[in-house]
C-alpha positions as CSV (number, residue, x, y, z in Angstrom):
1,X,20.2,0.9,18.3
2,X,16.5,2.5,19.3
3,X,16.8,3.6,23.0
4,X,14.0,4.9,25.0
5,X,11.0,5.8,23.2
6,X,10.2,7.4,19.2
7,X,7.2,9.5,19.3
8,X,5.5,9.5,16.0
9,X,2.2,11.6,16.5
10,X,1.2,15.1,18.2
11,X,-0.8,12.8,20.8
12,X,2.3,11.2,21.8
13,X,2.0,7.8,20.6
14,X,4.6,5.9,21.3
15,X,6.8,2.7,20.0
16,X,8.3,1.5,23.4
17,X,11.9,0.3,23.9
18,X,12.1,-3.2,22.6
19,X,9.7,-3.1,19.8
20,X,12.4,-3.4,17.4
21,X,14.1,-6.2,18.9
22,X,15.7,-8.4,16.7
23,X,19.5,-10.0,16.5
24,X,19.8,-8.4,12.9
25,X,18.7,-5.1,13.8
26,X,21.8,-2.7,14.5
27,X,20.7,0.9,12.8
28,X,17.8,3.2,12.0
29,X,16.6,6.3,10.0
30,X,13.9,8.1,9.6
31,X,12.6,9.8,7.1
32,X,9.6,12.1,7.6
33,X,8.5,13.1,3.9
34,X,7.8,16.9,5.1
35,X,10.5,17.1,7.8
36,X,12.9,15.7,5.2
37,X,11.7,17.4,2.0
38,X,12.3,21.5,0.6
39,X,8.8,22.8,1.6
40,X,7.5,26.3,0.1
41,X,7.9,29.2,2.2
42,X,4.7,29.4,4.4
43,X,5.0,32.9,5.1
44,X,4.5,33.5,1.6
45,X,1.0,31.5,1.5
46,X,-1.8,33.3,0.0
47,X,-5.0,31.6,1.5
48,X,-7.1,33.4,-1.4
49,X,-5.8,31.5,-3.8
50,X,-6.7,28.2,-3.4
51,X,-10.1,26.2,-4.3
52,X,-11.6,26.6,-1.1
53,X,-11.1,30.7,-0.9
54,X,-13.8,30.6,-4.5
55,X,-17.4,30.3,-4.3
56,X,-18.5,27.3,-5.5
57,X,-19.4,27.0,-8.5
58,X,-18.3,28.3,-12.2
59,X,-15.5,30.6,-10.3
60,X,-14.2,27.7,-8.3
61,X,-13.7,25.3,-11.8
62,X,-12.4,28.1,-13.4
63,X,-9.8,28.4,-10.6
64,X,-9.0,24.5,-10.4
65,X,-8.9,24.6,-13.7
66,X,-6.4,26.8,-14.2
67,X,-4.5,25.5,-11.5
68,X,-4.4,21.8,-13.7
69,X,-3.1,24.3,-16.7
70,X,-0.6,26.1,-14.4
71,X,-2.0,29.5,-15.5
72,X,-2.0,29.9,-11.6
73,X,-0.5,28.1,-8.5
74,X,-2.0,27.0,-5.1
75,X,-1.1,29.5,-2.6
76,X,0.0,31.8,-5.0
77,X,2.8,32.4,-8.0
78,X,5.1,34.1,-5.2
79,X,4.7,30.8,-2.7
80,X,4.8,28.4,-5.5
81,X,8.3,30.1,-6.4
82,X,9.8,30.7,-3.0
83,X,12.0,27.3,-3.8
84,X,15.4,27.9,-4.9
85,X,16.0,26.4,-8.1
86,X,18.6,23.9,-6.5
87,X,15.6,23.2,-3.8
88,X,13.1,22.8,-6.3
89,X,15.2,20.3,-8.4
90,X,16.0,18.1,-5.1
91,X,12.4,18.5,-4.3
92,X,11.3,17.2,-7.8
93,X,13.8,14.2,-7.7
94,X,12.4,12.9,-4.4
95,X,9.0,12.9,-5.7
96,X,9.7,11.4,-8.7
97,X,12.7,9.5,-8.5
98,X,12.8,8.0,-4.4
99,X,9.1,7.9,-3.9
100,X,8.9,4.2,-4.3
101,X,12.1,3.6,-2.3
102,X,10.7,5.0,1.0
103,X,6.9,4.1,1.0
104,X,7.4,0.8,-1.1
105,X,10.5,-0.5,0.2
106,X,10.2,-4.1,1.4
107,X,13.4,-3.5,4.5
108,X,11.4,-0.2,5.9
109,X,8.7,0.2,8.4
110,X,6.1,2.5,7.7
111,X,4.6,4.6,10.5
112,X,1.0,5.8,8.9
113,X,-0.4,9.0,11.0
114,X,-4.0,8.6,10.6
115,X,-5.2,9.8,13.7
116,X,-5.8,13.0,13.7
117,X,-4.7,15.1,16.9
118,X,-7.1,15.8,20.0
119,X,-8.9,19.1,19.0
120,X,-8.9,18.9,15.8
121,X,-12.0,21.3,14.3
122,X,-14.3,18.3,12.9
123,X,-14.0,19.8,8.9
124,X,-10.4,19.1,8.9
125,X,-10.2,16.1,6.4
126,X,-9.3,12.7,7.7
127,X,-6.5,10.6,6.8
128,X,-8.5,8.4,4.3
129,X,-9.9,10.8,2.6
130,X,-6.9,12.4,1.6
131,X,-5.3,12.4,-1.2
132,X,-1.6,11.6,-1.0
133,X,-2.4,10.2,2.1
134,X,-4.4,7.2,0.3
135,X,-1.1,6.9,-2.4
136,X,1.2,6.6,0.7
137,X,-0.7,3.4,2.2
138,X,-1.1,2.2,-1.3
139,X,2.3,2.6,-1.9
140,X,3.1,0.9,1.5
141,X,1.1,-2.2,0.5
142,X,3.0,-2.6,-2.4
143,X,5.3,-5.6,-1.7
144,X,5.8,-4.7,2.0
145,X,6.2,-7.7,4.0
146,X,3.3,-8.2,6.9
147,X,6.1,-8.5,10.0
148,X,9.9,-8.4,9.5
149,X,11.4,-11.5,9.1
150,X,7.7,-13.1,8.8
151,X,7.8,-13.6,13.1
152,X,9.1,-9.5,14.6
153,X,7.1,-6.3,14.6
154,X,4.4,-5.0,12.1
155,X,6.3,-3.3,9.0
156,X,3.2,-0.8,8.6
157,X,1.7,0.4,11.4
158,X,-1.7,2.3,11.3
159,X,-1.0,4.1,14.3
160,X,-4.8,5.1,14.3
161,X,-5.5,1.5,15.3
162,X,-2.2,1.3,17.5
163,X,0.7,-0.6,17.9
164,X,-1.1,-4.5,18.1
165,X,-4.3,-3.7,15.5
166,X,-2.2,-1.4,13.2
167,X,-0.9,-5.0,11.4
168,X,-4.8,-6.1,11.0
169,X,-5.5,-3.3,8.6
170,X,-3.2,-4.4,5.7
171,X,-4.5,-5.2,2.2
172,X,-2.9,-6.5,-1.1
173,X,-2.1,-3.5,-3.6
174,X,-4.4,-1.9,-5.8
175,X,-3.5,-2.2,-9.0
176,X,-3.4,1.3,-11.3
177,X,-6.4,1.7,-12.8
178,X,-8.5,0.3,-9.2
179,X,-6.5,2.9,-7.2
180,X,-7.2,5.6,-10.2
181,X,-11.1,4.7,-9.6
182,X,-10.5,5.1,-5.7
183,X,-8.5,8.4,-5.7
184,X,-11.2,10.2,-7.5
185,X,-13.3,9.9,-4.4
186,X,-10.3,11.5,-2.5
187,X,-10.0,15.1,-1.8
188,X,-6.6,16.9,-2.8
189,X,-5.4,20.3,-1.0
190,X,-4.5,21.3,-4.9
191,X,-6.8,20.0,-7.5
192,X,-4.0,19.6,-9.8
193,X,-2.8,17.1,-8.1
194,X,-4.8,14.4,-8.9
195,X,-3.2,13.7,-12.2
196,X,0.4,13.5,-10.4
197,X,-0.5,11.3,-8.0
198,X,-2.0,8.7,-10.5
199,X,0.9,9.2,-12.6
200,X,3.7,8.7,-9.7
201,X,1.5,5.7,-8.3
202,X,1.9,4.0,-11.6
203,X,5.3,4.4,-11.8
204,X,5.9,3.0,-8.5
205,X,3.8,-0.2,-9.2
206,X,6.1,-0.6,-12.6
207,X,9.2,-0.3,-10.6
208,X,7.8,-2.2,-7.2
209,X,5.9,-4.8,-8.6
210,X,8.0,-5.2,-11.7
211,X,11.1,-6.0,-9.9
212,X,9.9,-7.8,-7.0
213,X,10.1,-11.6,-6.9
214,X,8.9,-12.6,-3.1
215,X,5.8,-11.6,-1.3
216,X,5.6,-12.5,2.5
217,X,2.1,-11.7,3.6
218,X,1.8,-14.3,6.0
219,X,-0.8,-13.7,9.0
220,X,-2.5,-11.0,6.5
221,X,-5.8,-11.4,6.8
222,X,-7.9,-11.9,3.3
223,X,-11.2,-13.5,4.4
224,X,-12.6,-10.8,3.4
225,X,-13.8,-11.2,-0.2
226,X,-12.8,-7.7,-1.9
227,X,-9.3,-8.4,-0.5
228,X,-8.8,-11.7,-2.0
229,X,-9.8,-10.0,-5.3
230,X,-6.9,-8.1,-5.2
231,X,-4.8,-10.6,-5.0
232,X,-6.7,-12.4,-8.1
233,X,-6.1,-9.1,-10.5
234,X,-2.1,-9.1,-9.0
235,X,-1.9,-12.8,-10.0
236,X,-3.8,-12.3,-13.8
237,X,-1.5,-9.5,-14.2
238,X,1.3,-11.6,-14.1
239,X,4.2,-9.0,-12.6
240,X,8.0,-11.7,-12.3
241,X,6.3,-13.0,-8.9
242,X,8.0,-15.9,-8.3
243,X,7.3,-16.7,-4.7
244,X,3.7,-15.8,-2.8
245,X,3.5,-16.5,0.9
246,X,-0.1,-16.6,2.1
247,X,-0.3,-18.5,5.1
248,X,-2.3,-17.8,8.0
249,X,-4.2,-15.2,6.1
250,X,-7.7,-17.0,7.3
251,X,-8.2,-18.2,3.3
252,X,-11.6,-20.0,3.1
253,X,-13.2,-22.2,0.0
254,X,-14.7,-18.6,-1.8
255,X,-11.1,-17.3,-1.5
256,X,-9.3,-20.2,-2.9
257,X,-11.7,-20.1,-5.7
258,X,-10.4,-16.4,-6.4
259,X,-7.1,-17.4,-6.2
260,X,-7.4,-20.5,-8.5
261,X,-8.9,-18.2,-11.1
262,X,-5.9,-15.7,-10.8
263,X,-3.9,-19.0,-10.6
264,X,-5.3,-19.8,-14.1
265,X,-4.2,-17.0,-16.2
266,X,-1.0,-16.6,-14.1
267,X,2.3,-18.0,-16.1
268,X,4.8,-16.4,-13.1
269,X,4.6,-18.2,-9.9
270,X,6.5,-21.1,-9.4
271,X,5.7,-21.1,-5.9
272,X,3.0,-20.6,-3.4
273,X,2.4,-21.1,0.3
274,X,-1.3,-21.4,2.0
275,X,-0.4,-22.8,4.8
276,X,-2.7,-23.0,8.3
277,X,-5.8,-21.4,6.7
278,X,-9.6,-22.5,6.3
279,X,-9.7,-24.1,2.6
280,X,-11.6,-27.2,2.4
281,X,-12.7,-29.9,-0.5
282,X,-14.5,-27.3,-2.7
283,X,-11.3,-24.7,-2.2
284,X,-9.3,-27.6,-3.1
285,X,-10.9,-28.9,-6.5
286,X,-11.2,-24.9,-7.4
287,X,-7.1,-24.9,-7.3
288,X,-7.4,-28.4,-8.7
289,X,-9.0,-27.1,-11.5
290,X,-7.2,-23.5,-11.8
291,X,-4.3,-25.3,-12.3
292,X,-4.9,-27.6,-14.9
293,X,-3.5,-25.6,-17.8
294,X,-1.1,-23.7,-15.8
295,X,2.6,-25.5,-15.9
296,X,4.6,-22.7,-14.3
297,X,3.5,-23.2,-10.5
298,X,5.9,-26.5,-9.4
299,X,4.9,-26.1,-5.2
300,X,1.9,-25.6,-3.7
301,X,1.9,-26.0,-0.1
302,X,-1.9,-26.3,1.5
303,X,-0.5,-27.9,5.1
304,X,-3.0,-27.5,7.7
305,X,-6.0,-26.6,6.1
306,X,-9.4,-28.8,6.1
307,X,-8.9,-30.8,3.4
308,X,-11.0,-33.9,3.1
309,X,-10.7,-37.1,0.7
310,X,-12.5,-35.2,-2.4
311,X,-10.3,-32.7,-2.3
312,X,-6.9,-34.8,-2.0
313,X,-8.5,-36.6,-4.6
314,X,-8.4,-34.0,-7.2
315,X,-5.3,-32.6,-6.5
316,X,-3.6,-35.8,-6.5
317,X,-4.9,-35.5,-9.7
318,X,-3.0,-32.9,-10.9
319,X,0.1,-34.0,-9.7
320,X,0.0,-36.9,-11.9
C-alpha cells in the first residue's frame, strides 16, 4: 500500500497519503517510460548533429531528411549505437509491443508532467507542443476511465493543472487520421520521428479501441462542442463498443444532436448512459430521430435531464 507521499515532478508535486484510498486497492508500480526504458549513452551525444545544430534552410532539410532515410542518426551514428543489441531489442519491444498497455490501459493511472520546472529557459518546448508528449495524453484518453471505479481518484492527472483540476482536462480520443492532422503542428526532438509516432498511435487505437467493450467517462466534461465531435467520429466508426457511460458530462441539446448523428450510423452500442446532464426537448427528438433506423442500441438512459412533454413524446415514439 502507498505510504507517505509519491513525488512525481522536479517542483515536488505531490499525491498525499490517502489519495489512493480504496477497499480494492492493495499494490502499486510505477513505471516511468525513461527511468524504465534502455536509453542511449548521453555521454556519447553529439549536439552537432541534430536539426537544430544546421542553419535553417536547404542544410537543415537535407539533414532531417536524411535522418527520415537513416543515412544519419540524431546525436550521432556512435550514440545511436551505444545500445547493446540485447538493449536495443528490449527497447524496440516496449515501444512497439507494451506501448498501449502502459499509457492506454484502462486499470492504470497516468501521471502527465506538463509543467515544466521553475527556471526553465523560456525556448524550452512545452509539454503540448511536444511530440510524444501529445501521443502519450492521446494515448491516455484512449478508453481510460474518468475516476476509478467511476466515484475514487482521477485516473489521468495533468499535474500542470494539479491534483483537483487535472480530471477537468480530459477529452474523448482522437481518432488516427485527426491526431495525424494535430501532430504535424507538434515539434519532434528527431524529425524522423513523426512517422513512428503516427504509426505506433494507430496501432494502439486498433488494439485499444478494437478490443474494448466499456467506456466510463462519467463527470467528463463534453459541453464543449469540438469534444462532443469526438465522440460522434468514435461512435460512426463503429469500434465493438458495447457499453458508453456519459453521465454528468454537462451534455446540452447541440451535443445530443452530435451524438444522435454518431448514434445513426453506429450498429455497436447496445447501451448508453446520459444521465444528470442538460438535454432538453430538441436534444431529445435529435436521439428520437438518430435512432430511428438504428436497432442495435436496446437502453438508453436520459434520467435527470430537462426533458419536457415534446421530447417524451417522441421518444415514446421510438420505443413503440
Amino acid at each position: 500500500a502507498m505510504r507517505g507521499f509519491l513525488h512525481t515532478d522536479a517542483n515536488g508535486f505531490r499525491v498525499p497519503r490517502g489519495y489512493f484510498n480504496n477497499g480494492r486497492f492493495t499494490d502499486m508500480g510505477v513505471f516511468w517510460d525513461w527511468a524504465s526504458l534502455h536509453q542511449k549513452d548521453p555521454a556519447l551525444f553529439d549536439p552537432q548533429e541534430t536539426p537544430e545544430a544546421k542553419l535553417e534552410g536547404p542544410a537543415r532539410q537535407e539533414f532531417i531528411a536524411d535522418l527520415q532515410a537513416k543515412r544519419r542518426f540524431f546525436g550521432g551514428a556512435a550514440y545511436e549505437q551505444s545500445r547493446t543489441a540485447e538493449q536495443q531489442a528490449s527497447f524496440r519491444r516496449a515501444l512497439h509491443d507494451t506501448m498501449d498497455l502502459w499509457y492506454s490501459h484502462a486499470g492504470i493511472t497516468k501521471f502527465l508532467l506538463t509543467a515544466l520546472p521553475a527556471g526553465t529557459p523560456a525556448d524550452v518546448r512545452s509539454y503540448d507542443d511536444r511530440g510524444w508528449c501529445f501521443f502519450e495524453r492521446s494515448s491516455a484518453q484512449l478508453c481510460t476511465p474518468t475516476k476509478a471505479g467511476g466515484y475514487a481518484w482521477p485516473m489521468v492527472v495533468d499535474v500542470g493543472a494539479g491534483l483537483d483540476g487535472g480530471a477537468a482536462t480530459r477529452a474523448p480520443p482522437l481518432l488516427p487520421a485527426d491526431f495525424d492532422a494535430q501532430v504535424k503542428r507538434r515539434k519532434f526532438t528527431n524529425g524522423a520521428d513523426m512517422e513512428v509516432v503516427s504509426a505506433l498511435y494507430r496501432q494502439t487505437v486498433d488494439n485499444v479501441l478494437g478490443n474494448t467493450e466499456e467506456l466510463d467517462w462519467r463527470g467528463m466534461d463534453l459541453s464543449d462542442g469540438a469534444r462532443i465531435a469526438r465522440v460522434r467520429a468514435l461512435l460512426q466508426a463503429n469500434y465493438p463498443i458495447r457499453e458508453l457511460d456519459l453521465s454528468k458530462c454537462r451534455i446540452n441539446d447541440e451535443g445530443a444532436k452530435a451524438l444522435a448523428e454518431g448514434l445513426r450510423q453506429n450498429r455497436a452500442l447496445r447501451t448508453l448512459f446520459l444521465l444528470h446532464n442538460q438535454i432538453g426537448d430538441e436534444g431529445a427528438k435529435a436521439l428520437a430521430e438518430g435512432l430511428r433506423d438504428n436497432t442495435t442500441l436496446k437502453t438508453l438512459d436520459l434520467g435527470d435531464n430537462q426533458i419536457g412533454d415534446e421530447g417524451k413524446a417522441a421518444l415514446k415514439q421510438l420505443a413503440r
